[in-house]
C-alpha positions in Angstrom: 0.0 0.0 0.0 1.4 3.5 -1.1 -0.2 5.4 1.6 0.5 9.4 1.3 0.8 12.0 3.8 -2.3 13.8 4.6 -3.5 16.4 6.5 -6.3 18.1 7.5 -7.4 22.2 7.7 -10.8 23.2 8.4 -12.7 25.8 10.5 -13.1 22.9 13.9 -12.1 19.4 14.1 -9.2 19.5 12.2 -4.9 18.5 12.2 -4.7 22.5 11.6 -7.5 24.5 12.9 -8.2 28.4 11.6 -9.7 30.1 8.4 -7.0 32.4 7.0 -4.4 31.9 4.3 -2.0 31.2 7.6 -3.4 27.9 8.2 -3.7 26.6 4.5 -0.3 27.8 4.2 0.9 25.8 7.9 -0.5 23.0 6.1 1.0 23.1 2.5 4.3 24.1 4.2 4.5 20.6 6.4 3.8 18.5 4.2 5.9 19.9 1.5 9.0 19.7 3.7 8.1 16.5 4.2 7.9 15.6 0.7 4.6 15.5 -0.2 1.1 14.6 0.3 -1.9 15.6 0.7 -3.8 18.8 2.0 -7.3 18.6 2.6 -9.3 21.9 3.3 -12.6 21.8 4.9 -16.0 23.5 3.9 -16.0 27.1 5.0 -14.9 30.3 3.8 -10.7 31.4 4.3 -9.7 34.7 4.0 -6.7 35.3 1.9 -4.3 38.0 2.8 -1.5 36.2 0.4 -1.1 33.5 -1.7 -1.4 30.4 -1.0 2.2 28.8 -2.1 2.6 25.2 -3.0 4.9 23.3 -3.0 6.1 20.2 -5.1 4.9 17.1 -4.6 1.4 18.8 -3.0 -1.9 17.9 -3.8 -4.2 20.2 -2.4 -8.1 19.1 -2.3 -11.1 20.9 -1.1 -15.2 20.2 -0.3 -16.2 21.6 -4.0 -17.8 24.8 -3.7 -18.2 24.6 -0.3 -14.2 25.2 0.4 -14.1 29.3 -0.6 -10.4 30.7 -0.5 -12.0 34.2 -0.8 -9.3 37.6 -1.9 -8.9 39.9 1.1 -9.7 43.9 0.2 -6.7 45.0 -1.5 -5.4 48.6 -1.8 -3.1 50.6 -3.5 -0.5 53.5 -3.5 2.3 55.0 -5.1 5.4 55.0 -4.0 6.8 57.7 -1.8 10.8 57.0 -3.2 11.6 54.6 -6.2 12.1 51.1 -5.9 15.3 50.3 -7.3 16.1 46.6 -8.9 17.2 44.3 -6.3 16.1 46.2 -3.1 14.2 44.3 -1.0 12.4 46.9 0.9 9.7 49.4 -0.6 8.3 52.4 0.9 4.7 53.4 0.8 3.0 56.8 0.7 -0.3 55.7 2.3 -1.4 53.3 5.1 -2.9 50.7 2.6 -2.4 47.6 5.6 0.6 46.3 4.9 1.8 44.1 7.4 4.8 41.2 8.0 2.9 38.1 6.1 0.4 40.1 3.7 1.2 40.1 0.0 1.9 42.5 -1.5 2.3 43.8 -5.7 4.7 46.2 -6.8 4.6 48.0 -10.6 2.8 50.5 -12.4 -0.7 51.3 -13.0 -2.4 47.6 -13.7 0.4 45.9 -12.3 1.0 44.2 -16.2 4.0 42.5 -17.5 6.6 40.3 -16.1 8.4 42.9 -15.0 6.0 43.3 -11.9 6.6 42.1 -8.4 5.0 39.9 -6.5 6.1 39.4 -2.7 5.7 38.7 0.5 5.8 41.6 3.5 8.8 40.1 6.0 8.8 43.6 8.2 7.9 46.9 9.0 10.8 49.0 9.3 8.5 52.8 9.9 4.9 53.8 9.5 5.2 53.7 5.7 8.5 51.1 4.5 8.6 47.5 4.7 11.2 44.7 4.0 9.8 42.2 1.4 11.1 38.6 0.8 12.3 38.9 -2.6 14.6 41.4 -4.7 12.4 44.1 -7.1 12.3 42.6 -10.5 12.6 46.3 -11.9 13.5 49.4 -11.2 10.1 51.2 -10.1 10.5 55.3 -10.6 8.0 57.3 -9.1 8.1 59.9 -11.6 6.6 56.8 -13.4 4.1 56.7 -10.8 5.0 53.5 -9.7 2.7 51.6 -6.8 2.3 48.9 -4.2 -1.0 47.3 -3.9 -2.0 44.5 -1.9 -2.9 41.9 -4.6 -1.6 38.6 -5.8 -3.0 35.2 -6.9 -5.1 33.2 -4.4 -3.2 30.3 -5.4 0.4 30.1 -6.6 2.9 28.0 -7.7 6.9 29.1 -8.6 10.1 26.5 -9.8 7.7 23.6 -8.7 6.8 19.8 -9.9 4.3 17.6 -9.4 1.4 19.8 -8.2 -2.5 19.1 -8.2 -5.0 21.3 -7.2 -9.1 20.3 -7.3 -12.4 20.7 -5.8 -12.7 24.2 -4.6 -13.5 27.4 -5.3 -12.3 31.0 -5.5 -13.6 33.8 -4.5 -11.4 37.2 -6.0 -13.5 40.1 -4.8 -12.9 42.0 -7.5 -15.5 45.1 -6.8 -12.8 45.5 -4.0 -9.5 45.1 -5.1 -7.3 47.0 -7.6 -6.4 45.1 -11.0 -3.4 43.0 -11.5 -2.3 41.6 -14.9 -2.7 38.1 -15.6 1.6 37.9 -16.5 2.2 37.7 -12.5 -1.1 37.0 -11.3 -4.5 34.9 -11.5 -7.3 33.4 -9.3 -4.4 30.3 -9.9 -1.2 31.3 -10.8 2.1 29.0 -11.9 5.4 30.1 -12.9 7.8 26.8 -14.2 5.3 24.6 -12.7 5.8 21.2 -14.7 3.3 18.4 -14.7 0.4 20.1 -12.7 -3.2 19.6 -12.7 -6.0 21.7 -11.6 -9.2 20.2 -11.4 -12.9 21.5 -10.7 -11.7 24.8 -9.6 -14.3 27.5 -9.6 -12.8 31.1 -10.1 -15.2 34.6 -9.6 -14.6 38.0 -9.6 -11.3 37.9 -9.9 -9.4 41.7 -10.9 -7.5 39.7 -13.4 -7.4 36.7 -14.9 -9.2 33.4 -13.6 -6.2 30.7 -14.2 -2.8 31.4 -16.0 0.6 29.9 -16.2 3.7 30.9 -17.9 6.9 29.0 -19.1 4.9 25.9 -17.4 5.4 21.8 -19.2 2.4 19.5 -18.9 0.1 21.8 -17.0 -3.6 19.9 -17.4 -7.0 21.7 -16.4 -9.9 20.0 -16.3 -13.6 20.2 -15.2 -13.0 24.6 -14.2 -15.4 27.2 -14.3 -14.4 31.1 -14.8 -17.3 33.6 -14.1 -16.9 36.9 -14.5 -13.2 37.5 -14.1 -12.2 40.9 -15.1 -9.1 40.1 -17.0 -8.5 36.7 -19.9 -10.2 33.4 -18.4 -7.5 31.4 -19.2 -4.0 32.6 -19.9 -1.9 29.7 -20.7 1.1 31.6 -22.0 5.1 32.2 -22.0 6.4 28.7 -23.3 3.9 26.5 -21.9 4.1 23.2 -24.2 1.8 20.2 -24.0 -0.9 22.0 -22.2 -4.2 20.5 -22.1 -7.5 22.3 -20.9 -10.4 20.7 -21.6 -14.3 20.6 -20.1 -13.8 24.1 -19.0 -16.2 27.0 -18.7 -15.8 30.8 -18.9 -18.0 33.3 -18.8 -18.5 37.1 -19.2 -14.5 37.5 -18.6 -13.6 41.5 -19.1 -10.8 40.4 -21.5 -10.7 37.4 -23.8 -11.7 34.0 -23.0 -8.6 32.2 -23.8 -5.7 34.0 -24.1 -3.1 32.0 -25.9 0.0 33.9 -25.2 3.3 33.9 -26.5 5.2 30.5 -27.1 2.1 27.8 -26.7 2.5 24.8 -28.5 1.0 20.9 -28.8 -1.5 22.1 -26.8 -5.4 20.5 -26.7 -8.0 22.5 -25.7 -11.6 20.6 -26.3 -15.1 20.5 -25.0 -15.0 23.8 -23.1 -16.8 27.0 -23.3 -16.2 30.4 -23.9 -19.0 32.6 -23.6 -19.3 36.4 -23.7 -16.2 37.3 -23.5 -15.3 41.6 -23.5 -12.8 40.8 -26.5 -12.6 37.4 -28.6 -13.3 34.0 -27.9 -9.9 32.6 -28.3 -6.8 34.9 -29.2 -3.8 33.3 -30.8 -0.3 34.7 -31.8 3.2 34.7 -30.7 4.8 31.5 -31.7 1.5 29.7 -30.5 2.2 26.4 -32.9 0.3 22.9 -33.7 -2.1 23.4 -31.6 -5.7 21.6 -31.4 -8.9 23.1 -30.7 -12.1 20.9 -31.0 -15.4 20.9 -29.9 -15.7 23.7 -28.2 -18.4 26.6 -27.6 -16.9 29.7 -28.9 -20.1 32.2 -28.5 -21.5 35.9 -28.2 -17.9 37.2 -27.2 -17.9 41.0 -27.7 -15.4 40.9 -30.9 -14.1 37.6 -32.9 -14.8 34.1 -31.8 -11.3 32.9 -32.8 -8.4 36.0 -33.6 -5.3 35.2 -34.8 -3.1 38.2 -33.6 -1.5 40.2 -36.2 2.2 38.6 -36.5 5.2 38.3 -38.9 5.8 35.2 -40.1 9.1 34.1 -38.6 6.1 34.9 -35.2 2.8 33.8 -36.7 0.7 31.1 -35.1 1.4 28.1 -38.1 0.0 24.9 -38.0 -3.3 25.1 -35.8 -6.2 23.0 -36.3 -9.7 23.9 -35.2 -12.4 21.3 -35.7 -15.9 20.3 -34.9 -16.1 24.0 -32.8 -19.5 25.3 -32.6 -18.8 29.6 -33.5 -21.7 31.5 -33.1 -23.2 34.9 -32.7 -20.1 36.8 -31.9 -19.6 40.5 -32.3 -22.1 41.6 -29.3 -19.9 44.7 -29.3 -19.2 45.7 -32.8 -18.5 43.9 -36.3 -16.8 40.2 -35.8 -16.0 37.2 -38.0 -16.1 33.8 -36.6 -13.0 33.4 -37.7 -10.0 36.1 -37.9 -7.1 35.0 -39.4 -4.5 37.8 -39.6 -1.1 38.3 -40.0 0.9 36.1 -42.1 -0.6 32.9 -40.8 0.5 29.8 -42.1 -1.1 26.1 -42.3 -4.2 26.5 -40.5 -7.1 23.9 -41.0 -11.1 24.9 -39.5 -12.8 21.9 -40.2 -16.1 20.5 -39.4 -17.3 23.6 -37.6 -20.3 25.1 -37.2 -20.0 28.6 -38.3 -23.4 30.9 -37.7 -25.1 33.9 -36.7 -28.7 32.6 -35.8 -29.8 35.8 -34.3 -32.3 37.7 -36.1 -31.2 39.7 -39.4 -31.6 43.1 -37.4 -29.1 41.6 -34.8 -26.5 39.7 -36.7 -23.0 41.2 -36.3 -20.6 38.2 -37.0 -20.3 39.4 -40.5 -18.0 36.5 -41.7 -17.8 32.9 -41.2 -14.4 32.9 -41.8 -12.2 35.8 -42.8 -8.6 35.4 -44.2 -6.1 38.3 -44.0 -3.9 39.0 -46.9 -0.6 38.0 -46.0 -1.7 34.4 -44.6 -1.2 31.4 -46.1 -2.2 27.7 -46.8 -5.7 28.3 -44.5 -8.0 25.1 -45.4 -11.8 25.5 -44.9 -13.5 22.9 -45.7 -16.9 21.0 -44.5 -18.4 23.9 -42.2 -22.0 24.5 -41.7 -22.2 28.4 -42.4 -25.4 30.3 -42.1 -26.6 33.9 -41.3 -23.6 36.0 -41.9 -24.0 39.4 -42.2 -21.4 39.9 -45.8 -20.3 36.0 -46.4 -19.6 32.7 -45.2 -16.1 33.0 -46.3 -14.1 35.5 -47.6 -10.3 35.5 -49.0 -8.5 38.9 -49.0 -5.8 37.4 -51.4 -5.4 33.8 -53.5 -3.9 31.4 -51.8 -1.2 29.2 -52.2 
């Protein structure tokens, strides 16, 4: 018998008994050091005043939707003196409750990029500067206007193996918390996090994205749902290869609802849905290569279903296949094609798709099926059921090759 570590966190009648991040974290942090196992978290509500940090070799499971890891109010303020690459101390010009143990976010308005901090407050030093338990990634002027805030993921993962995650759900407050850009941040966040799966994790109101890793191998979601997150829903991005997110839901996200960022390739991403999103369904770019996207629900996203981002071609997303998709009714916010394929995009193949705008005339906006920029190449369409576009099913800016 293989018989695993395991221990128990809940609000009573539990190995580790409290309801903050501190006791999740007690957990995680015992059993890691140990070398993994299992952390259960019992039904009730946590508040999060950082991240919860894995560690390799972790499995952490909750009750469903009855475990709620729910974001702390955050704040924000600029600087009061610049924060200079490698320091390790910040200084605020408002009280915004920074304390030893809180998280903390350090950048410029947004907090986007990779180029933004993410820490952990070790000490207070005066009423207004704190030590923090990693070097500034940047140097953060304040004639830049650069700010602290005191966001970060709910859930995150950094230099780690072997990590599961399942059954639970997320709570990001969003109405009170300052954004933070999905490149450092998410409702579950992993940075070269290899061979990790997250599994029937529900993620709301987020001020960001709902689930993103970057430069991550082998990263498999499954089973999630994503409601109204204000940034992408997912944001598998950065290098991730042989990702796989399938049976997934996401819903009225302020950005897109997949954001496939730079570097993404032999990915599979089937059966899920992506449902009015603020931008596109799925965006696609940066080096984002042979790729698979099949039966999914791409529908009444506020631009394109499916973009391919403007890109060079030594940079274009080549060698994609979508099939048996269901594309419909998109462009909620303004004129949309089911399909967008811009830049000079190589070897794609949309295949067995439905392809349709079944509103009424009056209310049709996805005015192609499938439209094909001029500089991209070698796109097959063939065997779609197309109906109810505004101009045409399909339309070809240039010949092809």
């Amino acid at each position: 018998m293989n018989k695993r570590l395991r221990i128990r966190v809940g609000l009573s009648d539990a190995d580790i008994v409290g309801s903050t991040n501190k006791a999740l974290q007690a957990a995680v942090d015992y059993v890691g050091k140990l070398g993994g196992g299992i952390v259960e978290i019992g039904p009730g509500v946590y508040l999060m005043e950082d991240s919860l940090h894995l560690h390799s070799g972790v499995h952490v499971i909750g009750n469903g939707e009855k475990t709620v890891l729910k974001k702390a109010d955050g704040a924000s303020s600029l600087l009061a003196t610049d924060g200079d690459y490698g320091e390790e101390q910040i200084t605020v010009s408002d009280d915004i409750g920074l304390a030893p143990g809180k998280g903390v976010t350090i950048g410029y308005e947004g907090c986007h990029g990779f180029h933004t901090t993410v820490a952990t407050v070790l000490a207070q030093i005066d009423s207004h500067t704190f030590t923090i338990n990693k070097p500034l990634g940047n140097d953060y002027v304040i004639s830049r206007k650069a700010r602290a805030q005191t966001t970060f993921p709910i859930i995150s993962g950094y230099y780690l193996n072997d990590v599961i995650v399942e059954n639970l759900a997320i709570d990001g407050n969003a109405e009170n918390n300052p954004p933070m850009g999905g490149c450092r941040g998410a409702g579950v966040f992993f940075y070269r996090v290899n061979n990790a799966r997250i599994s029937n994790v529900k993620v709301t109101e987020f001020n960001g994205d709902g689930i993103s890793y970057q430069q991550s191998h082998d990263v498999v979601v499954e089973d999630c749902t994503i409601l109204g997150c204000k940034g992408h829903g997912f944001h598998p991005g950065s290098g991730s290869q042989r990702t796989i997110v399938r049976r997934c839901v996401v819903h009225n996200s302020g950005g897109d609802g997949m954001f496939v960022c730079w570097r993404v390739q032999h990915g599979l991403f089937e059966d899920n849905e992506f449902v009015g999103s603020g931008a596109t369904g799925i965006s696609i770019g940066h080096k984002d290569t042979d790729n698979v996207f099949r039966r999914n629900l791409i529908a009444e996203n506020r631009s394109h279903g499916v973009l391919f981002r403007n890109e060079p071609v030594v940079l274009a997303a080549h060698r994609n296949r979508f099939e048996e998709n269901r594309v419909i009714n998109n462009g909620t916010g303004e004129d949309a094609s089911g399909f967008y394929v811009g830049g000079e995009t190589c070897d794609i193949t949309i295949v067995g798709n439905v392809i349709a705008d079944t509103r009424s005339p009056a209310e049709r906006t996805q005015r192609y099926g499938v439209y094909v920029g001029a500089k991209a190449r070698n796109v097959r369409v063939e065997d779609n059921e197309m109906s109810g576009h505004v101009v045409q099913d399909v339309f070809y800016e240039a010949k092809q090759a």
